[in-house]
C-alpha positions as protocol buffer text, in pm:
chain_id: "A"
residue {
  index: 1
  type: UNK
  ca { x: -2284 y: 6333 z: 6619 }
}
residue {
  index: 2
  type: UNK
  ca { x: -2668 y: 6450 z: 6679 }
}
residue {
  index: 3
  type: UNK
  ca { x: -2718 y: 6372 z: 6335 }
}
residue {
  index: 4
  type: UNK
  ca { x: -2577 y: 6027 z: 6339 }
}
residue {
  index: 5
  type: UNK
  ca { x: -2763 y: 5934 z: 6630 }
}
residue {
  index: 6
  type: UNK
  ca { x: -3072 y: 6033 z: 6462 }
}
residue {
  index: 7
  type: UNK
  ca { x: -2975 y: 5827 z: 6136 }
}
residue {
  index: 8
  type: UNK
  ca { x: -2935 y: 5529 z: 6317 }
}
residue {
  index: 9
  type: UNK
  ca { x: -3177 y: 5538 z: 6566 }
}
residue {
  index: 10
  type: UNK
  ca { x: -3353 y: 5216 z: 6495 }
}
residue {
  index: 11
  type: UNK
  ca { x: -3011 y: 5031 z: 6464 }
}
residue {
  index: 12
  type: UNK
  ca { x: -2886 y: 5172 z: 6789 }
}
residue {
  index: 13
  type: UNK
  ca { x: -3217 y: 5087 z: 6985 }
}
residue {
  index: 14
  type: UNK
  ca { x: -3236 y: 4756 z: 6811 }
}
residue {
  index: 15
  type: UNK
  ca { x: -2860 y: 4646 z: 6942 }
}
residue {
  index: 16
  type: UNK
  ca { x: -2974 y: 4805 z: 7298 }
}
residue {
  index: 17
  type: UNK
  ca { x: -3294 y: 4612 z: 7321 }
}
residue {
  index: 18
  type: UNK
  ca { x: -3132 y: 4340 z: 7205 }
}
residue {
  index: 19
  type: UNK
  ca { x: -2835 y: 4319 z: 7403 }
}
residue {
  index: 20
  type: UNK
  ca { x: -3040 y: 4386 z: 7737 }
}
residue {
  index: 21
  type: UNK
  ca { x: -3289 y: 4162 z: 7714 }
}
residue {
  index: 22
  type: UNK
  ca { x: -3023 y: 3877 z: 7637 }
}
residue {
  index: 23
  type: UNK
  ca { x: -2806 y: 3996 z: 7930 }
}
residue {
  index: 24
  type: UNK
  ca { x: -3153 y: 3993 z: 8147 }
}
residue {
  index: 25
  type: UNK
  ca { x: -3247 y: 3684 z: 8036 }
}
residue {
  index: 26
  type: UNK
  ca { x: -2950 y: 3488 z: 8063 }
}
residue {
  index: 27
  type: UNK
  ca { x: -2828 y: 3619 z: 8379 }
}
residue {
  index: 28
  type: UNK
  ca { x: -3188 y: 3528 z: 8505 }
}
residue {
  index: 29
  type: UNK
  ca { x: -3103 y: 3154 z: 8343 }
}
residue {
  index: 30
  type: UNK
  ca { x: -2770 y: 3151 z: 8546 }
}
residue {
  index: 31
  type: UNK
  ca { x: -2963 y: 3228 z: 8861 }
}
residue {
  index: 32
  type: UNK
  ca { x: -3146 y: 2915 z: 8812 }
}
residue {
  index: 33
  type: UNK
  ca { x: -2906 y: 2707 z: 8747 }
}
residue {
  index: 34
  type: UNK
  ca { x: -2743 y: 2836 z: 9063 }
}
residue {
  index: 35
  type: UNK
  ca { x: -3033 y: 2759 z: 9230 }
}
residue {
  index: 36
  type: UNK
  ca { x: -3069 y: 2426 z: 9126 }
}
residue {
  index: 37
  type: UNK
  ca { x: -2958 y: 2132 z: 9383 }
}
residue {
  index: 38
  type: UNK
  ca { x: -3009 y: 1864 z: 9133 }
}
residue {
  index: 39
  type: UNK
  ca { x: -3198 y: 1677 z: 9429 }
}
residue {
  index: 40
  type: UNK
  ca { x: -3458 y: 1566 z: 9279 }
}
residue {
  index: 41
  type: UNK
  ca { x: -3419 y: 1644 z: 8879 }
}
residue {
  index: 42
  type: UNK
  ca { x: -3053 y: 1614 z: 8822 }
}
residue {
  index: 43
  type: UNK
  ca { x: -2868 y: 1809 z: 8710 }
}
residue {
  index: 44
  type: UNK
  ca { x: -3125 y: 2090 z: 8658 }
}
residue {
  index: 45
  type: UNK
  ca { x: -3458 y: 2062 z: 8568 }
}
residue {
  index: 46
  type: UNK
  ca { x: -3481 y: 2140 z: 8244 }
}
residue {
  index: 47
  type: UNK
  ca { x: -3179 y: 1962 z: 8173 }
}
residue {
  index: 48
  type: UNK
  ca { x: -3313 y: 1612 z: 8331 }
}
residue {
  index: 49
  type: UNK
  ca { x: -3663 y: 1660 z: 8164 }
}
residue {
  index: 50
  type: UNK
  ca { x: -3495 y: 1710 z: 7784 }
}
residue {
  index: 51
  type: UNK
  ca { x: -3322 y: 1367 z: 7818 }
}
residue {
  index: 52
  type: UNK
  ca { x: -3585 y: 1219 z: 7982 }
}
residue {
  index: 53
  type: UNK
  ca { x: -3815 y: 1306 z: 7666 }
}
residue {
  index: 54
  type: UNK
  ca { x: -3557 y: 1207 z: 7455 }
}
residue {
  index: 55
  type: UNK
  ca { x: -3523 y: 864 z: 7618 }
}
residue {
  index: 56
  type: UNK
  ca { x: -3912 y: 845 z: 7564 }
}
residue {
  index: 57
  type: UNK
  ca { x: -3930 y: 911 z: 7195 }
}
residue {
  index: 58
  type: UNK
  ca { x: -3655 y: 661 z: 7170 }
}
residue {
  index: 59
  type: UNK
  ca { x: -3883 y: 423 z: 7308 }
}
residue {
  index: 60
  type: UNK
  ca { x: -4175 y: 541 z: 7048 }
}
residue {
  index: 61
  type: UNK
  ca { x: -3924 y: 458 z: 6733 }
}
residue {
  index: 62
  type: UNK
  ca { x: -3837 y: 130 z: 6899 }
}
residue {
  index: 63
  type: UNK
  ca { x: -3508 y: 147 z: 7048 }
}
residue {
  index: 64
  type: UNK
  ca { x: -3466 y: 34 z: 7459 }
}
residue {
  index: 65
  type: UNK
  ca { x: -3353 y: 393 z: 7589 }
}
residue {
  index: 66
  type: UNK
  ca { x: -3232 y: 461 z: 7916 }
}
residue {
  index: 67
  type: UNK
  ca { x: -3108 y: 779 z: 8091 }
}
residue {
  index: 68
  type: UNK
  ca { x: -2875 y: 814 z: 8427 }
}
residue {
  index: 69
  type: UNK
  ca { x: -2696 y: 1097 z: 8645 }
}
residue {
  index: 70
  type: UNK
  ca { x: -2369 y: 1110 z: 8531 }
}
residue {
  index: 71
  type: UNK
  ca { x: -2134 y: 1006 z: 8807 }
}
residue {
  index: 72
  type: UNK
  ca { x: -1909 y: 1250 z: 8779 }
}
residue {
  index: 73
  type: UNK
  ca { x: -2069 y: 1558 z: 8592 }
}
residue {
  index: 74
  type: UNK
  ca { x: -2364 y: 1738 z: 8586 }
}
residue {
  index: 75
  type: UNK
  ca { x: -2524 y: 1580 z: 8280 }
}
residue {
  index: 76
  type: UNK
  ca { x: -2724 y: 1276 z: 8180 }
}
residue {
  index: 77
  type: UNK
  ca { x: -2611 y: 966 z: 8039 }
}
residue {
  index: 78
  type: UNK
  ca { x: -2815 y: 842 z: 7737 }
}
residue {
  index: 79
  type: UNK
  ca { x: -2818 y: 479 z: 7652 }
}
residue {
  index: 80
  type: UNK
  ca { x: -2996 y: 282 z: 7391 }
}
residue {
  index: 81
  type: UNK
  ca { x: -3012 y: -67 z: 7367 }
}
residue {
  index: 82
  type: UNK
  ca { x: -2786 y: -101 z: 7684 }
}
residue {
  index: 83
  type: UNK
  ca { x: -2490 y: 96 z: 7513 }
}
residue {
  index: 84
  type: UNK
  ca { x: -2404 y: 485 z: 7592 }
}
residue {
  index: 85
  type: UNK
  ca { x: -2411 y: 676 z: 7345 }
}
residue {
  index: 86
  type: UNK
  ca { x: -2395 y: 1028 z: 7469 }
}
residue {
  index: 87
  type: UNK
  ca { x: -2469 y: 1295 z: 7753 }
}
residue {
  index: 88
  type: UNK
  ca { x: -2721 y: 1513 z: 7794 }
}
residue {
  index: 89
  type: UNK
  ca { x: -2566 y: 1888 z: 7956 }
}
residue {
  index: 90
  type: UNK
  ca { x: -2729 y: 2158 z: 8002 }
}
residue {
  index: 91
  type: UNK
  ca { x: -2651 y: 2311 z: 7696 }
}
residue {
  index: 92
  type: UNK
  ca { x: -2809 y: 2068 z: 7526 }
}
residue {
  index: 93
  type: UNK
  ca { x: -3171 y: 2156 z: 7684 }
}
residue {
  index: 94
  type: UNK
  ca { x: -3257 y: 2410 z: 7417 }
}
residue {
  index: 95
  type: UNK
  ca { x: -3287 y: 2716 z: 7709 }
}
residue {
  index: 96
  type: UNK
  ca { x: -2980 y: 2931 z: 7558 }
}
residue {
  index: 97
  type: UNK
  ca { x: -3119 y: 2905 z: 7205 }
}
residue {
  index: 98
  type: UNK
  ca { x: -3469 y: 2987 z: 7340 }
}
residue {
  index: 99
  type: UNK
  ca { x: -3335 y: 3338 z: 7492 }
}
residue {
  index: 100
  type: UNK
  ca { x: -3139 y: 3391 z: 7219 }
}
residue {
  index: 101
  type: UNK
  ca { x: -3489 y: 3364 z: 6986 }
}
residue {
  index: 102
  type: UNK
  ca { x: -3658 y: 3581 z: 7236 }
}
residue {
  index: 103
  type: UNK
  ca { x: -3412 y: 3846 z: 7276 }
}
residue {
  index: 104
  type: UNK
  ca { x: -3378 y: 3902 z: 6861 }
}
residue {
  index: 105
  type: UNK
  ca { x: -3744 y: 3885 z: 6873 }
}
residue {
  index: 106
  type: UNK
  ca { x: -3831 y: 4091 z: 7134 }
}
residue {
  index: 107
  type: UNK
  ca { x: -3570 y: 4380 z: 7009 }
}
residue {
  index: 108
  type: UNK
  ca { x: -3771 y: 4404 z: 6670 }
}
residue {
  index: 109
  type: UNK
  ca { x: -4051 y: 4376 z: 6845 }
}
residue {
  index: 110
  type: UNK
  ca { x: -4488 y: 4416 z: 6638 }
}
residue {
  index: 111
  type: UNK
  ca { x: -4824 y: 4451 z: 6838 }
}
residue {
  index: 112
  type: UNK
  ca { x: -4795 y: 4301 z: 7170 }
}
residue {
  index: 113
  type: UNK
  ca { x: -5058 y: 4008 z: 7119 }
}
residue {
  index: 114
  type: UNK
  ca { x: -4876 y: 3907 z: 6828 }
}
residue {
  index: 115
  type: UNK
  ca { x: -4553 y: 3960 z: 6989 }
}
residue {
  index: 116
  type: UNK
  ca { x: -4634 y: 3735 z: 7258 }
}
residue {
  index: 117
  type: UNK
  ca { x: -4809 y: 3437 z: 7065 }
}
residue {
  index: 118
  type: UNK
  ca { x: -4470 y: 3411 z: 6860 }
}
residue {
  index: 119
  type: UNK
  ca { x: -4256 y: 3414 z: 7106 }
}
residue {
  index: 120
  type: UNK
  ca { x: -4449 y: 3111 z: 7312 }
}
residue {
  index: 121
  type: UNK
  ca { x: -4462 y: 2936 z: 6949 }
}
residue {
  index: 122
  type: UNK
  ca { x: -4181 y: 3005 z: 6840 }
}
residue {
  index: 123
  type: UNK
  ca { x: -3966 y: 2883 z: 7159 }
}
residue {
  index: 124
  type: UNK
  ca { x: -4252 y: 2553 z: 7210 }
}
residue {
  index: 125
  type: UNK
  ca { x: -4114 y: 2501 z: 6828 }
}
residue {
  index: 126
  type: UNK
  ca { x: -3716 y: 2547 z: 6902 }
}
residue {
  index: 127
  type: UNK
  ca { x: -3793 y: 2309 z: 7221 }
}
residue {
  index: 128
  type: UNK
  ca { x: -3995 y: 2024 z: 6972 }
}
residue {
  index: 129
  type: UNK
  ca { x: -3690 y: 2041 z: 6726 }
}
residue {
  index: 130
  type: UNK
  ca { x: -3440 y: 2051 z: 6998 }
}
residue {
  index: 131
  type: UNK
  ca { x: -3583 y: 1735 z: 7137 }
}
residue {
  index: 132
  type: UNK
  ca { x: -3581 y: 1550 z: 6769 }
}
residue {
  index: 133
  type: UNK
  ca { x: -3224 y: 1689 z: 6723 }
}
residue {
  index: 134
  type: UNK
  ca { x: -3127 y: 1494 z: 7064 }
}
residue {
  index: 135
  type: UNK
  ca { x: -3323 y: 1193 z: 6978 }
}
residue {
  index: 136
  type: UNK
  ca { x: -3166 y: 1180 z: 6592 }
}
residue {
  index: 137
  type: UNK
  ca { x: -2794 y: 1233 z: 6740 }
}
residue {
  index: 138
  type: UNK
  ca { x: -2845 y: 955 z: 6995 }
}
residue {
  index: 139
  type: UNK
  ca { x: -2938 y: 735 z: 6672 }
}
residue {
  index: 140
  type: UNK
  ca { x: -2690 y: 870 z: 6438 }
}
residue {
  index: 141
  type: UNK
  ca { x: -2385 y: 782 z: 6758 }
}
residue {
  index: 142
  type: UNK
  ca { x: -2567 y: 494 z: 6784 }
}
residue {
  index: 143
  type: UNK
  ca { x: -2535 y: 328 z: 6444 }
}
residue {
  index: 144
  type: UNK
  ca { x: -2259 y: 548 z: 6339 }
}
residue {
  index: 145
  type: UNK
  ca { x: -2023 y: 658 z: 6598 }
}
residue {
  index: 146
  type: UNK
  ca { x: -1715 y: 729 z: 6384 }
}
residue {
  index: 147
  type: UNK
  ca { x: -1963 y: 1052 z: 6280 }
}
residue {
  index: 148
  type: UNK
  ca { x: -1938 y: 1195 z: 6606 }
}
residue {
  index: 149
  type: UNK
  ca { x: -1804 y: 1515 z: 6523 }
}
residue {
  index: 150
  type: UNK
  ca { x: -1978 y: 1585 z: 6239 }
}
residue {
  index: 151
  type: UNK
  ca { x: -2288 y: 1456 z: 6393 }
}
residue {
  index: 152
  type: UNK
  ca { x: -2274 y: 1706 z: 6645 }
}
residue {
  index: 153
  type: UNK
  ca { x: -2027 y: 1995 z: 6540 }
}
residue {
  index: 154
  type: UNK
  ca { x: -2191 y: 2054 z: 6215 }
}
residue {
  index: 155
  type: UNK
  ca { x: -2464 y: 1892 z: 6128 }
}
residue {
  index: 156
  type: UNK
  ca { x: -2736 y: 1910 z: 6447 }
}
residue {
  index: 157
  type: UNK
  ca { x: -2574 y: 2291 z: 6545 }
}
residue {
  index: 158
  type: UNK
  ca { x: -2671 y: 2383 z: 6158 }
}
residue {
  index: 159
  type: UNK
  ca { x: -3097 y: 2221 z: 6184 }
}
residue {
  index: 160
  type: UNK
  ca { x: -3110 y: 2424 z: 6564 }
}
residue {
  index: 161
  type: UNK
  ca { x: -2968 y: 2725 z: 6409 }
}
residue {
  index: 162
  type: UNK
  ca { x: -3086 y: 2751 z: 6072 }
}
residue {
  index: 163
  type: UNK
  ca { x: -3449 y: 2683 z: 6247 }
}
residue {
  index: 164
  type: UNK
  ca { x: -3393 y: 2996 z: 6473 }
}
residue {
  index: 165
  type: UNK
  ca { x: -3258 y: 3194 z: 6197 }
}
residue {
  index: 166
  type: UNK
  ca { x: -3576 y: 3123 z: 5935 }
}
residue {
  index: 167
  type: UNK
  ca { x: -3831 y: 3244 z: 6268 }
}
residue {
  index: 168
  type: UNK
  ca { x: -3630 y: 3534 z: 6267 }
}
residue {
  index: 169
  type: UNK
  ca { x: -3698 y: 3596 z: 5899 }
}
residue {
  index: 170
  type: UNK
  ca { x: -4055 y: 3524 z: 5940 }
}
residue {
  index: 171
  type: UNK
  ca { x: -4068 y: 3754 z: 6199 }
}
residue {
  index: 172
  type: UNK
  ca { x: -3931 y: 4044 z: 6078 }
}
residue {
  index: 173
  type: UNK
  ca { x: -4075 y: 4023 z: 5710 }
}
residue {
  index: 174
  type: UNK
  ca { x: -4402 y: 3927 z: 5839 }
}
residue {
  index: 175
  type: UNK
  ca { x: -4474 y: 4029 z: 6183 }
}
residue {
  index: 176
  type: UNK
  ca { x: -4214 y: 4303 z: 6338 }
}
residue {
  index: 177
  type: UNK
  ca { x: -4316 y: 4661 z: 6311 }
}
residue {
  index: 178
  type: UNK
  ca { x: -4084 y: 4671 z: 5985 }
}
residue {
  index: 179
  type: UNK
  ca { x: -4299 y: 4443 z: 5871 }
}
residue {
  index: 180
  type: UNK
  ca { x: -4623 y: 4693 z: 5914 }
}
residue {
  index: 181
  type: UNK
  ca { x: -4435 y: 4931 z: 5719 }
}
residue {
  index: 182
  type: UNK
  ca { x: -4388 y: 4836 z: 5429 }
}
């Protein structure tokens, strides 16, 4: 057992790290949106600012975008052009993804200063993309709402994804402590 234990040491520390900063992390996410009243940014405030973004590059490409509190959930409507064409939730605000990013990251962990830069450019990246994914789904439902499932069950999920899954690679070919290596 000793033996195996040594074998896979880096495995076994890897899934640990992992798995405890993700736990930390998210249960520290669920805190906060406990927290939140949804007074004054509703329904949360990451939440609220994501579609309010997303209403404002809307505007930039031309279309008349408008978001409101859902009446009856804890979301935001999203209208262009006077027509609703989908709700913002919270999991749309790019936070889960963002921990998920960090934890992987932080698990294979390089030099601190390194560690760190990535993590703040690679989550200010995931939240950019996250924001175009919104704003090309509220087009795409817009002009095409027959796509709605494809739209968003396969098509947006596989550009957030994918995204996180190529920093990943860059990170641990380029920067992790595997990386330094080799």
């Amino acid at each position: 057992m000793k033996k195996l234990l040594q074998k896979y040491k880096s495995v076994i520390r890897f899934i640990l790290t992992f798995l405890l900063v993700y736990a930390v992390m998210t249960f520290g996410y669920k805190f906060y949106l406990q927290l939140s009243t949804g007074a004054v940014y509703y329904p949360d405030y990451m939440t609220h600012i994501v579609a309010q973004q997303s209403a404002d590059l809307l505007q930039t490409l031309g279309y008349e975008a408008q978001v409101l509190p859902h009446p009856d959930e804890a979301s935001m409507k999203l209208f262009i052009n006077e027509k609703y064409v989908a709700r913002v939730i919270e999991g749309c605000n790019s936070v889960s993804v963002i921990i998920l990013f960090m934890a992987f990251v932080l698990a294979f962990s390089g030099r601190f200063k390194t560690t760190i830069i990535y993590l703040l450019a690679g989550s200010v990246l995931i939240y950019v993309v996250n924001l175009f994914r919104v704003v090309i789904l509220s087009v795409g439902l817009y002009h095409y709402p027959w796509r709605k499932d494809i739209l968003h069950t396969v098509i947006f999920p596989a550009i957030i994804y994918g995204m996180v899954c190529l920093l990943w690679v860059v990170w641990v070919n380029r920067f992790s402590k595997i990386a330094s290596k080799k």
